[in-house]
RODRENTI-359030 format. One line per 8 residues: number of its first residue (from 1); for each residue z, x, y of N, C-alpha, C, CB. Coordinates in Angstrom, 2 decimals. Glycine has a CB too. Layout:
N
NUM = Z:X:Y:Z:X:Y:Z:X:Y:Z:X:Y; ... .
//
This chain:
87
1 = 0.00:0.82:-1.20:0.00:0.00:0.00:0.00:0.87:1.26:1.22:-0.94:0.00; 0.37:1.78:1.30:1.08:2.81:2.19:-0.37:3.52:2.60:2.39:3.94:1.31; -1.15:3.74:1.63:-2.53:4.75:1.57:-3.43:3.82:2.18:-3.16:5.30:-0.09; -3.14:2.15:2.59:-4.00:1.71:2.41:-4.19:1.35:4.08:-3.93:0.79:1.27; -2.66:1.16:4.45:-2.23:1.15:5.94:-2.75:2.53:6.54:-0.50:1.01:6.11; -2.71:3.55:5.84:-3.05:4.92:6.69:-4.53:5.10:7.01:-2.61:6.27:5.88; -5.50:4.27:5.54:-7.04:4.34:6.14:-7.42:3.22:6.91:-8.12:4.43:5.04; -6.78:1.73:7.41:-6.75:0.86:8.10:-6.39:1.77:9.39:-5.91:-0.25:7.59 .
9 = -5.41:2.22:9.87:-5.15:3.34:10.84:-6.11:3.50:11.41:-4.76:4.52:10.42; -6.97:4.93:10.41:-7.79:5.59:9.93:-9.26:5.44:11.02:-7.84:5.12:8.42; -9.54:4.03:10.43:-10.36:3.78:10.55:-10.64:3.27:11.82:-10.53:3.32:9.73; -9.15:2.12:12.48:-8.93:1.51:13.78:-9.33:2.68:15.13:-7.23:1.01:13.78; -8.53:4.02:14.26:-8.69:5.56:15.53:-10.33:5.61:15.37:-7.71:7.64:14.87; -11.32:5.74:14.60:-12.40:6.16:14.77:-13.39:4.90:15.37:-12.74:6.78:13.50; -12.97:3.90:15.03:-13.47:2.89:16.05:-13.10:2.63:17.56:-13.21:1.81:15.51; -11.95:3.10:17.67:-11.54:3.57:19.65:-12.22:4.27:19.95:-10.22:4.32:20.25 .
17 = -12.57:5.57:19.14:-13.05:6.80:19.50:-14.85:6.55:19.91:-12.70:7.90:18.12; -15.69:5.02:19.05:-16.77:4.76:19.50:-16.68:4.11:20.36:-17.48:4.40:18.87; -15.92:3.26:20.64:-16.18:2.54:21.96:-15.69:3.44:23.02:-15.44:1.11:22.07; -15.02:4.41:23.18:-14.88:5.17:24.07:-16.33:6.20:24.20:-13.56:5.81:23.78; -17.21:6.53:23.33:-18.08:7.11:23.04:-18.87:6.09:24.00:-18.29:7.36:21.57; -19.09:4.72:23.10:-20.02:4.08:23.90:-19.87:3.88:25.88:-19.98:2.67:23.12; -18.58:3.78:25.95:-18.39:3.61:27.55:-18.70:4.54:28.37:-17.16:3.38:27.94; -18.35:6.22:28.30:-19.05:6.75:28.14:-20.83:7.20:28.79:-18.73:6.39:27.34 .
25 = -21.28:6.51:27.66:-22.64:6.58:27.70:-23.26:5.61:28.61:-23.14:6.44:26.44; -22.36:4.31:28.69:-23.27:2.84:29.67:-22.18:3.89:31.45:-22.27:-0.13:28.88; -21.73:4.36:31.41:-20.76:4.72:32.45:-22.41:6.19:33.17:-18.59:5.53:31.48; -22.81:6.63:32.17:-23.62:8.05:32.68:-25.39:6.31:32.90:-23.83:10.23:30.58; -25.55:5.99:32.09:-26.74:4.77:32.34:-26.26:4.41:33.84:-26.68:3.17:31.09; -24.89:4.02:33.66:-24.87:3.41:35.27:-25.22:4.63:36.36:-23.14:2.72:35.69; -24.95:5.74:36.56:-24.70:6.86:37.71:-26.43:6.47:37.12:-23.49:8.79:37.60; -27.24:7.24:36.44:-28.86:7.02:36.79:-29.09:6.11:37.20:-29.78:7.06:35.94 .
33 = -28.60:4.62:36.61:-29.42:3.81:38.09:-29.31:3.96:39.47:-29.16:2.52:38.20; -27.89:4.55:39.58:-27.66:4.56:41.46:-28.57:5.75:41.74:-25.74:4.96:42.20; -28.53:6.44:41.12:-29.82:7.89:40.88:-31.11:7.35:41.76:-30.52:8.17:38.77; -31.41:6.17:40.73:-32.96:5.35:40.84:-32.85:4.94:42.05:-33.35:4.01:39.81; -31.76:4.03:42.76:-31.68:2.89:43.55:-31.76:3.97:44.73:-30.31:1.76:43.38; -30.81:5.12:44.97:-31.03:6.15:45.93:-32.11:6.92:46.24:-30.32:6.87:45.75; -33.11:7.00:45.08:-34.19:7.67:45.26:-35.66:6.45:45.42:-34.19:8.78:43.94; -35.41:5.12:45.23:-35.64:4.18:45.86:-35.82:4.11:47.56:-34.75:3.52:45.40 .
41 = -34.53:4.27:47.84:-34.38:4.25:49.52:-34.91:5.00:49.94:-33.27:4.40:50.18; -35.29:6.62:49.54:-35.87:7.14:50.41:-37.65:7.39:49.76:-34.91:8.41:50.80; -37.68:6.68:49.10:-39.33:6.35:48.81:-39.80:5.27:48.55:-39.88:6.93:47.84; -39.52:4.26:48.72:-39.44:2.85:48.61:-41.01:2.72:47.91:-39.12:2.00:50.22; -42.23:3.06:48.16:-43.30:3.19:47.85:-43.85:3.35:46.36:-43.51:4.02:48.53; -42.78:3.80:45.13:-43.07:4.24:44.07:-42.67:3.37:43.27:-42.71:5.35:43.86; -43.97:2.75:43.05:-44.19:1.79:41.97:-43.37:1.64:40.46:-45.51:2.04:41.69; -43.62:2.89:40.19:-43.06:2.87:38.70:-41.44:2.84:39.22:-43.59:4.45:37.56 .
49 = -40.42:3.16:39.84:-39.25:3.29:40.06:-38.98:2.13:40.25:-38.88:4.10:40.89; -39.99:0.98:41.31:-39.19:-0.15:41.63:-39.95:-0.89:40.49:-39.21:-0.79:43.28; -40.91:-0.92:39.26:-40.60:-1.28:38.20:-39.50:-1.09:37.27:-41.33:-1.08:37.83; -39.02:-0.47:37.12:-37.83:0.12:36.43:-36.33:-0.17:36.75:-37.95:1.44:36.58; -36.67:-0.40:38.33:-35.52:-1.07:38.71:-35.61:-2.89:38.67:-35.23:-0.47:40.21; -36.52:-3.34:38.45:-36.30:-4.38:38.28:-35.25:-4.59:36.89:-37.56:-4.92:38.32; -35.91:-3.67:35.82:-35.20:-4.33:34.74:-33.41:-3.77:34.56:-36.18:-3.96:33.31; -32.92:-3.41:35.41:-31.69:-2.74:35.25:-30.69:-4.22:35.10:-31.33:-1.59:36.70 .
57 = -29.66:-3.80:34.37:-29.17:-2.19:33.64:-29.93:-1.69:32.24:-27.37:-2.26:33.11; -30.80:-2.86:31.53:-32.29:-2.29:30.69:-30.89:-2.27:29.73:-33.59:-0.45:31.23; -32.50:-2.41:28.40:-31.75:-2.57:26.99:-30.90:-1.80:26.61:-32.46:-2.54:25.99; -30.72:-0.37:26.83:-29.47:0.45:25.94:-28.34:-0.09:26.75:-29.47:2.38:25.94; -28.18:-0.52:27.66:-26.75:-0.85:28.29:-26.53:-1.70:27.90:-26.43:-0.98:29.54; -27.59:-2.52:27.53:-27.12:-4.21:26.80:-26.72:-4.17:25.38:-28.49:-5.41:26.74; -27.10:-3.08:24.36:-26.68:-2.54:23.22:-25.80:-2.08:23.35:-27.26:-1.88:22.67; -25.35:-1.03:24.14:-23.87:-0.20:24.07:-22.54:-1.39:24.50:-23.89:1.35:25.48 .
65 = -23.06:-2.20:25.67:-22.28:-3.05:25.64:-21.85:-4.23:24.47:-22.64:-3.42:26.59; -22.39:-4.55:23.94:-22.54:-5.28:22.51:-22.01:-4.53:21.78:-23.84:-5.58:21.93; -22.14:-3.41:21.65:-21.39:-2.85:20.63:-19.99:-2.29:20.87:-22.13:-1.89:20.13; -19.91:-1.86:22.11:-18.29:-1.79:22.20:-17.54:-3.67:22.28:-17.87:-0.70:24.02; -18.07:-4.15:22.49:-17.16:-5.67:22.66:-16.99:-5.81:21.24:-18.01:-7.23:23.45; -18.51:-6.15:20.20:-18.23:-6.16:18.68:-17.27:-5.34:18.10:-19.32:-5.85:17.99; -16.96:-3.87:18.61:-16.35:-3.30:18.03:-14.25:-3.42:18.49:-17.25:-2.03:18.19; -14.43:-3.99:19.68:-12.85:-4.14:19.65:-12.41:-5.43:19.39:-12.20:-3.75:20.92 .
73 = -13.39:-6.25:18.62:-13.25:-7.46:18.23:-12.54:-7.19:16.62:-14.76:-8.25:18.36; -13.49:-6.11:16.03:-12.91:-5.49:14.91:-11.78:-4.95:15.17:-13.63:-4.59:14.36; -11.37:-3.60:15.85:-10.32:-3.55:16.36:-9.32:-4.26:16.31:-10.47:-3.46:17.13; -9.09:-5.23:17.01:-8.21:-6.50:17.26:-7.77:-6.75:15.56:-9.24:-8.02:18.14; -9.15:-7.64:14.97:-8.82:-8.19:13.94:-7.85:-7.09:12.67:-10.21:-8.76:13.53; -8.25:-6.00:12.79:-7.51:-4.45:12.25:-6.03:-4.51:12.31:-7.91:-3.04:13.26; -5.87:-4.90:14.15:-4.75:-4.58:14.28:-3.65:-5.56:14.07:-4.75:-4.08:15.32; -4.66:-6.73:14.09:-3.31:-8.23:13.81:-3.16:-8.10:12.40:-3.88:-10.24:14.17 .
81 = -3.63:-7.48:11.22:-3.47:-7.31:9.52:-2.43:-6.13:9.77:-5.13:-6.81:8.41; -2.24:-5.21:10.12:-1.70:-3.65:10.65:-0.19:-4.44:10.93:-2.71:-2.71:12.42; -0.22:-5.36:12.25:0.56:-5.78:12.81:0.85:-7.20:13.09:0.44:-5.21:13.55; 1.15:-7.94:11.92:1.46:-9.57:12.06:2.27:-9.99:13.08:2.14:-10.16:10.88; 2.16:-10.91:13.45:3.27:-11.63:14.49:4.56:-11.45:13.71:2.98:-13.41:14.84; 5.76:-11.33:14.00:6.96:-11.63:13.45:7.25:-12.65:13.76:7.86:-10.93:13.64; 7.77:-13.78:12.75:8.19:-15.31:13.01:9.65:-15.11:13.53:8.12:-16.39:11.51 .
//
């Protein structure tokens, strides 16, 4: 039982460790768009940039975000088996 709580643990730490991974990564996505939006202002003219900015924050941010929410949903559910309410 004991072995079984330690890879439940185990497993809860390496799933923090991705969503911290993932935040992260949508946190460096965000600084390039202000990248884009700043280099926008002073060229307003460049087509492909203000295409690109239309679609922001664009699919990997919408994946990383999905996947850290899915993943502290797991989390959660980990931690209420780990840690029952006491009646």
């Amino acid at each position: 039982m004991e072995d079984s709580r330690e890879n439940r643990l185990q497993s809860v730490d390496r799933m923090l460790d991705e969503v911290m991974v993932r935040h992260f990564e949508m946190a460096a996505l965000l600084g390039e768009y202000r990248d884009l939006l700043t280099d926008l202002e002073e060229r307003p003219w460049d087509r492909d940039k203000r295409r690109l900015v239309r679609v922001l924050p664009g699919a990997k941010y919408h994946v990383s975000a999905t996947f850290a929410r899915e993943h502290v949903k797991r989390i959660e559910g980990e931690l209420r088996v780990l840690f029952p309410e006491e009646e």
